[in-house]
C-alpha positions in Angstrom: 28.3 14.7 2.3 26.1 14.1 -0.5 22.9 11.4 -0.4 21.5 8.6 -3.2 18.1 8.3 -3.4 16.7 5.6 -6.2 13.9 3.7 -6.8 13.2 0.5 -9.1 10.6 -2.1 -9.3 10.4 -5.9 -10.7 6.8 -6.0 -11.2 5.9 -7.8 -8.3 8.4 -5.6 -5.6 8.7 -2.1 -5.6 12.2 -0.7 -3.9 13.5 2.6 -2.4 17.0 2.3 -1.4 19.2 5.1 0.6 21.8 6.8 1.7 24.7 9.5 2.4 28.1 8.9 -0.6 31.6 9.9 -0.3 31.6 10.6 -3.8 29.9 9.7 -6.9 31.1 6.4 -7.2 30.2 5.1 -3.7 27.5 2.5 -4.8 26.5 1.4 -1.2 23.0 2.3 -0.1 22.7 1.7 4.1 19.1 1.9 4.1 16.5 -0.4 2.1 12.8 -0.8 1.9 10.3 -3.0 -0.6 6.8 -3.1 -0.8 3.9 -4.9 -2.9 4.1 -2.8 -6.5 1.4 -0.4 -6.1 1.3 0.0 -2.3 2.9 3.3 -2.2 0.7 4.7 -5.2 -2.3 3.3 -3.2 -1.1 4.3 0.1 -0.9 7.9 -1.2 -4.4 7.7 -2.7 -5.0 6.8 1.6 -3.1 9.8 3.2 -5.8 12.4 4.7 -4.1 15.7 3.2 -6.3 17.4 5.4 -3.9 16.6 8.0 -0.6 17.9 6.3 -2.1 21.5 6.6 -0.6 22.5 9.8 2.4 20.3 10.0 3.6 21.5 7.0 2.4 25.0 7.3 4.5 24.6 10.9 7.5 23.6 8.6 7.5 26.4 6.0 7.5 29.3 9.3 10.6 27.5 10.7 12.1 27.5 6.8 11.2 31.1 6.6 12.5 32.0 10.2 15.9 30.6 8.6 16.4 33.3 5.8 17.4 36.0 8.4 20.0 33.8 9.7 22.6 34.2 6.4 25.3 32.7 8.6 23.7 29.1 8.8 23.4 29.6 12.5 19.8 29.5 12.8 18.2 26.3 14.8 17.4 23.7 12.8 16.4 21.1 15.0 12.4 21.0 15.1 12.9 21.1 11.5 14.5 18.0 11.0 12.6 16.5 13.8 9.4 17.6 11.4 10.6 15.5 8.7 11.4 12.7 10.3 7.8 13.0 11.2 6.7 13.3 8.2 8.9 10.4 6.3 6.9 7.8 9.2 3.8 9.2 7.0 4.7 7.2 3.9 7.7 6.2 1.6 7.4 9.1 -0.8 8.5 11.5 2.1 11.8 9.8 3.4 12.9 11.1 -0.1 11.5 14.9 1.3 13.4 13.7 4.5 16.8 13.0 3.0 17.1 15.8 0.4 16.0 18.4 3.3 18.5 16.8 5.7 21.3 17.5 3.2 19.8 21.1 2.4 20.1 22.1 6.2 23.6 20.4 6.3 24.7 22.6 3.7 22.8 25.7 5.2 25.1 24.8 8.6 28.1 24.9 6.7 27.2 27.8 4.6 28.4 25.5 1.6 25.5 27.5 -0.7 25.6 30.6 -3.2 23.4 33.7 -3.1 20.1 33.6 -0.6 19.2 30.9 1.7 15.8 30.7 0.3 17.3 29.9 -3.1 18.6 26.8 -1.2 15.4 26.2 0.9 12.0 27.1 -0.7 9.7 26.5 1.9 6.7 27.1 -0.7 8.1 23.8 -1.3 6.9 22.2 1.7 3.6 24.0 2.2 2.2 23.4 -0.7 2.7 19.5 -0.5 -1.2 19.3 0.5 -2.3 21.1 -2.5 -0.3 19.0 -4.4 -1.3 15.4 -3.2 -5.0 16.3 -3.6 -4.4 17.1 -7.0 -1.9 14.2 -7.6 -4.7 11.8 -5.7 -7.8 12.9 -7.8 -5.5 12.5 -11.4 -4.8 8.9 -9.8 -7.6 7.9 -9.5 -9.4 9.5 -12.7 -6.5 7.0 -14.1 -8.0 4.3 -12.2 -11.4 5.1 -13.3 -11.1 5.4 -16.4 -8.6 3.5 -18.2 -7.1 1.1 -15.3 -10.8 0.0 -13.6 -10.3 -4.0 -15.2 -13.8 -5.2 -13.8 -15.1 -4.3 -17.1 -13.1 -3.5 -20.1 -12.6 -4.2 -23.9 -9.0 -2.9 -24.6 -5.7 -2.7 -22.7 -4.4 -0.7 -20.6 -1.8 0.7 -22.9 -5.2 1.5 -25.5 -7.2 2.9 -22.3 -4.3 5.2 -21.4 -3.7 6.3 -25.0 -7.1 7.2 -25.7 -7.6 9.0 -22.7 -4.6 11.1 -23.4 -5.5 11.8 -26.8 -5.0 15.6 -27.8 -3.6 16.3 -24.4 -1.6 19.5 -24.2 -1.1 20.3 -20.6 -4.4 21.6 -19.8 -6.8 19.0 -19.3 -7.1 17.3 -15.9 -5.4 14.8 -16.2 -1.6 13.4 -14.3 1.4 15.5 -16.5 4.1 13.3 -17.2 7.4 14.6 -17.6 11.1 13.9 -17.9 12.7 11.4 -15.2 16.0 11.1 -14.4 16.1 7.1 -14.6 19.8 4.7 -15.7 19.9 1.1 -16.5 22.1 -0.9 -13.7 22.2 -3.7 -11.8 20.2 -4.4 -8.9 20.6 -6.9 -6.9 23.0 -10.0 -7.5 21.0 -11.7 -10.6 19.4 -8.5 -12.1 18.5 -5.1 -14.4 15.9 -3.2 -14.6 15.2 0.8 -15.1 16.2 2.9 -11.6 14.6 6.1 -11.0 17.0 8.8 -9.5 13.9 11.2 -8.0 14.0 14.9 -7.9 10.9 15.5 -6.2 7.9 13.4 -5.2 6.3 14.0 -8.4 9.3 11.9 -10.0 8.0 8.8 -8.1 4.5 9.0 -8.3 5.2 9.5 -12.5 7.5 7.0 -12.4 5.2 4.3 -10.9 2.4 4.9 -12.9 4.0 4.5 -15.7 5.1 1.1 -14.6 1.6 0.5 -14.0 0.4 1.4 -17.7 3.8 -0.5 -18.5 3.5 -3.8 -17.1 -0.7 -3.7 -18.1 -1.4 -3.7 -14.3 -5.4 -3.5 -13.6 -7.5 -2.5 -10.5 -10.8 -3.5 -8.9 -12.5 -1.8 -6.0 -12.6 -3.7 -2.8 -16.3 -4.6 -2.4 -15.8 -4.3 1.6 -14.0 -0.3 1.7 -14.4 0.3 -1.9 -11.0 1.4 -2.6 -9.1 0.0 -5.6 -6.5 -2.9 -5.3 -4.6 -5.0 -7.6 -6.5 -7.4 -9.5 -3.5 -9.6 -10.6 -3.1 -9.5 -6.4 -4.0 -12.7 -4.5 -5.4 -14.6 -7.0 -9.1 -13.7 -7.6 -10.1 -12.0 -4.2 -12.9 -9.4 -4.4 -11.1 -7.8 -1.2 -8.2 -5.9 -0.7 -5.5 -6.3 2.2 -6.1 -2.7 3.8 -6.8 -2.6 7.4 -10.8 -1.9 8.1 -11.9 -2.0 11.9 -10.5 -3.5 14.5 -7.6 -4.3 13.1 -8.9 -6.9 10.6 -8.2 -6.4 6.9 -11.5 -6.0 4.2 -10.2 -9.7 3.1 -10.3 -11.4 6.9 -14.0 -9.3 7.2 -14.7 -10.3 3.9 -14.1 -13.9 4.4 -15.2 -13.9 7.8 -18.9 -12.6 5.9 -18.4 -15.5 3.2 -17.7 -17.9 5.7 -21.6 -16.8 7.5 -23.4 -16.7 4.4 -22.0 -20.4 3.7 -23.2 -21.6 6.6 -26.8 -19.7 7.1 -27.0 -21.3 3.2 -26.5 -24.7 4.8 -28.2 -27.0 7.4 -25.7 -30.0 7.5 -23.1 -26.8 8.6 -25.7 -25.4 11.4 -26.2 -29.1 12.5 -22.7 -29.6 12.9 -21.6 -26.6 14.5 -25.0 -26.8 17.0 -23.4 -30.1 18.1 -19.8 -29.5 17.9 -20.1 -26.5 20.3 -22.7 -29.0 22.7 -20.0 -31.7 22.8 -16.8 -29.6 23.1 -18.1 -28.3 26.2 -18.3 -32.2 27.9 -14.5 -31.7 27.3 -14.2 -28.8 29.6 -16.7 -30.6 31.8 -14.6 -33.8 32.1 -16.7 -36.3 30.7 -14.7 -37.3 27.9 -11.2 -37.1 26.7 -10.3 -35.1 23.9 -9.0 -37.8 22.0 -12.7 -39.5 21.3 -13.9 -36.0 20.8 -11.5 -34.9 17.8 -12.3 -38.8 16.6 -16.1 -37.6 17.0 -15.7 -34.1 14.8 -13.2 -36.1 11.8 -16.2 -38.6 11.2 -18.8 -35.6 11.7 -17.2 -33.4 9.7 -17.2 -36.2 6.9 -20.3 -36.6 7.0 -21.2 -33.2 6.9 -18.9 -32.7 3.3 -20.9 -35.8 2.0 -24.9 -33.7 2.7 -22.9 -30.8 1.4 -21.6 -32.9 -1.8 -25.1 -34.5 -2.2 -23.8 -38.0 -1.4 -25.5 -38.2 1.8 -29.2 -37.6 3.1 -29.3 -34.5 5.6 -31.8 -36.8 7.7 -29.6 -39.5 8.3 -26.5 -37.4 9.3 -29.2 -35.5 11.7 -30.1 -38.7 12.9 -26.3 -39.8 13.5 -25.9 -36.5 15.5 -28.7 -37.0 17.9 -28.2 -40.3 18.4 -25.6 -39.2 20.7 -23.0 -41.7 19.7 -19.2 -40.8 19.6 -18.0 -42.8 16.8 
């Protein structure tokens, strides 16, 4: 049973949709997933290759322990186990997942001509490392240089072009090449371009052109540093990434924002010195929480008009120690 893999993208959603076909005009994909455009280009530009090494060196032994067995009766169960592994690392590799699923289906039933390592390269596999550091350092020499919109004087489309002026293959730079792509509809109210991948390189092309496409710019988070979005979440200088402790660089960001505010101004110290003092008389029972919450709305009003300059700090201090509740 053969599989469809394809891939499409509204500018705002990226898709991967999935699934095994009777035959080739079985349209029905059982498995679905969407993310925010970009996230799986910058996810990749996150994976530690360091730690694919041995995983996929693991993988390529157990291809090549398979070429012996001509009959398809060698074991392929850690195998597929290994790439169901390795598809939980990132969307790019449940494509890797599906296509070798169906290879070692096809090894099984012998339904291949000539050697089994015509069918199942497993150079394939190791050298997936290799080939992300080199994918992730052309990604973001593209970032860099032509998609960094913190300070520019052209559009992307000029930045791009430039940059690849006179390119012939050898410069360092990402290779784009052929895609397989068709024109078809998508979901009940539209079109757009689907990619049909061959190999992870397909995606990874076919989502930065999209990006150059659509004129899509990126500014490095000021928290980790790493570049996100800039059309993302309005005008955020933090990106959504997970930092420490499970808080994102934006909730740390804010969080730092939020201090600086308030070291910057004494009618917000006064205010939380004395909410914190009279919350606790809550707690202690000597007063409902009714007169307290009446207490904090007509502090906190006060407090917006010394931070608006339509009230003296003194005589909001002076309201707060005269210890009166409304």
């Amino acid at each position: 049973m053969a599989y469809k893999f394809k891939v499409w993208t509204d500018g705002v959603r990226e898709v991967f949709g999935w699934g095994t076909v009777e035959n080739e005009y079985d349209k029905k994909l059982v498995h679905k997933k969407d993310f925010e455009f970009t996230q799986s280009l910058l996810a990749l530009l996150d994976l530690n290759v360091d730690d694919l090494y041995e995983p996929t060196g693991n993988m390529g032994k157990q291809i090549q322990a398979l070429y012996s067995k001509t009959d398809g009766s060698g074991d392929t169960f850690n195998l597929r186990r290994a790439f169901d592994s390795l598809a939980r690392k990132h969307i790019f590799f449940e494509f890797l997942r599906i296509d070798w699923q169906d290879r070692l289906d096809r090894y099984e039933r012998k339904e291949f001509e000539g050697a089994v390592d015509r069918l199942m390269r497993y150079k394939d596999i190791t050298w997936i490392p290799s080939q992300l550091a080199t994918w992730q350092n052309h990604i973001r020499d593209l970032l860099k240089k032509a998609l960094d919109g913190t300070a520019r004087d052209k559009t992307v489309q000029k930045a791009v072009a430039d940059l690849y002026r006179g390119y012939d293959g050898s410069l360092d730079l990402f290779n784009f090449r052929p895609l397989s792509t068709g024109f078809e509809r998508v979901d009940g109210s539209s079109m757009a371009e689907v990619l049909y991948p061959r190999s992870i390189a397909d995606m990874v092309d076919f989502f930065l052109r999209e990006v150059v496409r659509r004129e899509v710019t990126f500014k490095p988070c000021k928290n980790c540093g790493k570049y996100f979005p800039s059309t993302a979440h309005g005008n955020t200088e933090f990106c959504n990434r997970i930092y420490a402790d499970g808080k994102t660089c934006r909730e740390i960001g804010s969080m730092a924002k939020w201090k600086e505010k308030v070291a910057a101004s004494p009618a917000i110290l006064l205010y939380n010195k004395h909410y914190k003092t009279r919350f606790s008389r809550i707690r202690a029972g000597k007063i409902t929480r009714e007169v307290f919450q009446e207490w904090a709305a007509k502090a906190r009003n006060y407090r917006d008009k010394v931070t608006n300059g339509e009230m003296p700090l003194e005589q909001f201090q002076a309201w707060l120690d005269s210890g009166r509740w409304v």
